[in-house]
N, C-alpha and C positions, 0 to 999 in steps of 0.2 A: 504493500500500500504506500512506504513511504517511497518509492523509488518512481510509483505510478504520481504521485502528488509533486515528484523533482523533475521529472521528466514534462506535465503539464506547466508547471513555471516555469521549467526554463523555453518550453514552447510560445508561453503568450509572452513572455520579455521577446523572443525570436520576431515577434509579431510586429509590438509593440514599437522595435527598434525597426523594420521594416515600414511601420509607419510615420514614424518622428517626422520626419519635413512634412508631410501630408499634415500635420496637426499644428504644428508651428504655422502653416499658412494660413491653415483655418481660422487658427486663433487671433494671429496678429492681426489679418484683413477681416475679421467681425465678422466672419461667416456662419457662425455657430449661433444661430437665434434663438434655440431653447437655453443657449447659456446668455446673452446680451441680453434677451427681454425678459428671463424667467429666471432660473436658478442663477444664479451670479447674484440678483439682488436679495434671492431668501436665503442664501447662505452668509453672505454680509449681516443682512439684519440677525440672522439667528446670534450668531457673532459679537453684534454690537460696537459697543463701544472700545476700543480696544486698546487706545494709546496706552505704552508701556509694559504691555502684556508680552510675554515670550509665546509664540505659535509655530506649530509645528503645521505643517502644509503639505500632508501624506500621499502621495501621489503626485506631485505638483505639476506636472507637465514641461511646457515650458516655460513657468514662473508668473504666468499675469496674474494670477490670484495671489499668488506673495508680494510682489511687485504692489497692488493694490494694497495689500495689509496693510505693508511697511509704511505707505503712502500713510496710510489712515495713524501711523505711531508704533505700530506692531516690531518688535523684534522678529524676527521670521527665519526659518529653517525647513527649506523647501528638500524634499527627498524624494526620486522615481527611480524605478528599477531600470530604466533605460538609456542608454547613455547620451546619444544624442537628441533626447529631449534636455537633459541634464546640459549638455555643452552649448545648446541653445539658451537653455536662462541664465550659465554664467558668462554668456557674451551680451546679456543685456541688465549689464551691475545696476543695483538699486542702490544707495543706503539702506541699511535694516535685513538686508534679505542676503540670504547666502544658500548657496546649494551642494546637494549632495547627490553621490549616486548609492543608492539602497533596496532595497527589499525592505515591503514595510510589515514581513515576518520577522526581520532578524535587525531590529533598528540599530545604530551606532551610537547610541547616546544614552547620556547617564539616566537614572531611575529620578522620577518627581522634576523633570528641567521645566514642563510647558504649563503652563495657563489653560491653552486651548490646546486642542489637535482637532485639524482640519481635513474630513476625508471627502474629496468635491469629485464624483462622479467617477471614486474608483473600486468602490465595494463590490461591483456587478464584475468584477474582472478578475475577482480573485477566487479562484477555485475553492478553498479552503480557508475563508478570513477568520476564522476564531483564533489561530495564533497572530494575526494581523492585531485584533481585536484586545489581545489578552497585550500586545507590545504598549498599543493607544494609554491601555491602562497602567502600564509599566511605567512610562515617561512623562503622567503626569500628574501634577500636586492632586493632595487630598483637593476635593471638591473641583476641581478642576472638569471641563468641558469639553466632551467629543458631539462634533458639530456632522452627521454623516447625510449624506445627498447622494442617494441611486435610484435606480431605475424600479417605480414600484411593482412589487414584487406580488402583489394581487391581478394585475392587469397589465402588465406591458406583455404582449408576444413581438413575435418578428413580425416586421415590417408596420409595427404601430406608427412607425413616423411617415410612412407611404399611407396610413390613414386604416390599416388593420387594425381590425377589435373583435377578433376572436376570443370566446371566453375561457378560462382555463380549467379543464376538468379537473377534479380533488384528488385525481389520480399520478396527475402532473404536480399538481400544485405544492400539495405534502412531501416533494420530493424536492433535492436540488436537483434543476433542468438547467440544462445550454442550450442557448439561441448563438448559432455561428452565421453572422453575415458579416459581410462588408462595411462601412460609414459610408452612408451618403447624402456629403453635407453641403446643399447649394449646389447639386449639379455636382459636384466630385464627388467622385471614389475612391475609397481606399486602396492601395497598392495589397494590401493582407485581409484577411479574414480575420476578424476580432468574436469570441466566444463570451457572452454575457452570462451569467449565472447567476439564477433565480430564486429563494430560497422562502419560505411558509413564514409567516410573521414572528411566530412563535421561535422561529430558529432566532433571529432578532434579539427578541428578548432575553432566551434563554440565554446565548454566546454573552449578551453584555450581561445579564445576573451575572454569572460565572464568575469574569470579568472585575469584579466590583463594581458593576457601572448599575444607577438607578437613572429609568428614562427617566424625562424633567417635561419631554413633550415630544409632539409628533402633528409633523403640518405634511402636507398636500401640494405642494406649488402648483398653481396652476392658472392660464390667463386670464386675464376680468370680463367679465360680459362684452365690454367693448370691445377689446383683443378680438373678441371670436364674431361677435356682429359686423365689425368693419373693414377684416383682414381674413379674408380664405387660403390664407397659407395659415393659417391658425387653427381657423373649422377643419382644416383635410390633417392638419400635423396634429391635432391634439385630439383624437376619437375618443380616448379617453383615459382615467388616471394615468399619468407616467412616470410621477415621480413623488418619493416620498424624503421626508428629511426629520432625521433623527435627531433629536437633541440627549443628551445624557451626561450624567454628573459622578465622577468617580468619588466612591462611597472613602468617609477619611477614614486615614487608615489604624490599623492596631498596631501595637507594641509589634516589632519585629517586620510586619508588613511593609 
């Protein structure tokens, strides 16, 4: 099992690094409108206010969301498993922001460092997140905040953003399922196949109990009335739920913990 679980991560890094300029382009040219009009600003507010906080930015890509922390006061400590997403955000220095390249199973940094930890649209990529999960709670303070933003996990199938809304039988659902496609975002595609992973709410809960982590809340992002009456790239992209975002509070800790 564990050689099947090394061999799937080192496949979606394989992937992942096959797509690195595809997503630097996306990003930096605003091509990504579920993250510009949607998720980007309920992961911020979950967030808040932030000046002076130490954030960890778990998956980072190529750094706009650290890049915007540090903006807002944040200390930041951007980490992806891939490299050249990774040599992408340190060719565009911030103050406050620095990057690493990592595995956000096996993190490099000390126990209680972060305020926040920031996981922005990379939970669905991780085959196996409970050691992911158990690191978040590793590196940071008592009462401290995991901020998490994936793909919700009741209602997204393939091809939801081509306007699918297939419902999920309980047969699928109770299970961790993969959705292997492509991105296709504004007319481009992906150079790779990217594999999303889908898991029963209750896996959710239970991985962050475990964890030490008590949820604190749980939203829904999704567009305004307006969004969807005045813009049909929004009625055809958003059929329905697709994304949900975690808030959670690591439990303080005991003696020896």
């Amino acid at each position: 099992m564990e050689d099947t679980a090394q061999a799937i991560a080192n496949l979606t890094r394989e992937r992942w690094e096959a797509n690195a300029q595809y997503w630097v382009k996306i990003i930096r040219e605003g091509r990504d409108r579920y993250r510009t009009e949607l998720t980007d600003a309920a992961v911020l507010d979950a967030v808040g206010p932030c000046a002076g906080l130490r954030v960890l930015d778990a998956g980072c890509g190529e750094g706009y969301l650290s890049r915007e922390l540090a903006a807002m006061g944040a200390e930041v400590t951007g980490v992806d498993a891939a490299q050249g997403l990774i040599d992408a955000a340190a060719a565009h220095p911030t103050p406050g922001a620095t990057f690493t390249r990592a595995g956000v199973e096996d993190l490099p940094l000390e126990d209680g460092r972060f305020d926040v930890v920031i996981c922005n649209h990379l939970f669905s990529h991780l085959h196996d997140p409970a050691r992911a999960i158990g690191e978040f709670g590793r590196v940071l303070k008592s009462g401290g905040r995991l901020v998490l933003l994936t793909l919700h996990p009741c209602f997204y199938v393939e091809n939801s953003e081509q306007g699918a809304m297939n419902s999920v039988p309980a047969a699928q659902y109770f299970t961790s399922r993969g959705v292997d496609q492509r991105f296709l975002v504004d007319g481009l595609e992906s150079p790779s196949l990217i594999t999303s992973w889908l898991r029963p709410l209750e896996y959710y809960a239970g991985t962050l109990r475990d964890a030490g982590f008590v949820i604190a809340d749980l939203r829904e992002p999704h567009p305004t009335d307006e969004q969807l009456r005045d813009d049909p790239w929004w009625r055809k992209g958003f059929p329905t739920a697709m994304f949900m975002l975690l808030i959670a509070e690591r439990r303080e800790r005991g003696p020896g913990r």
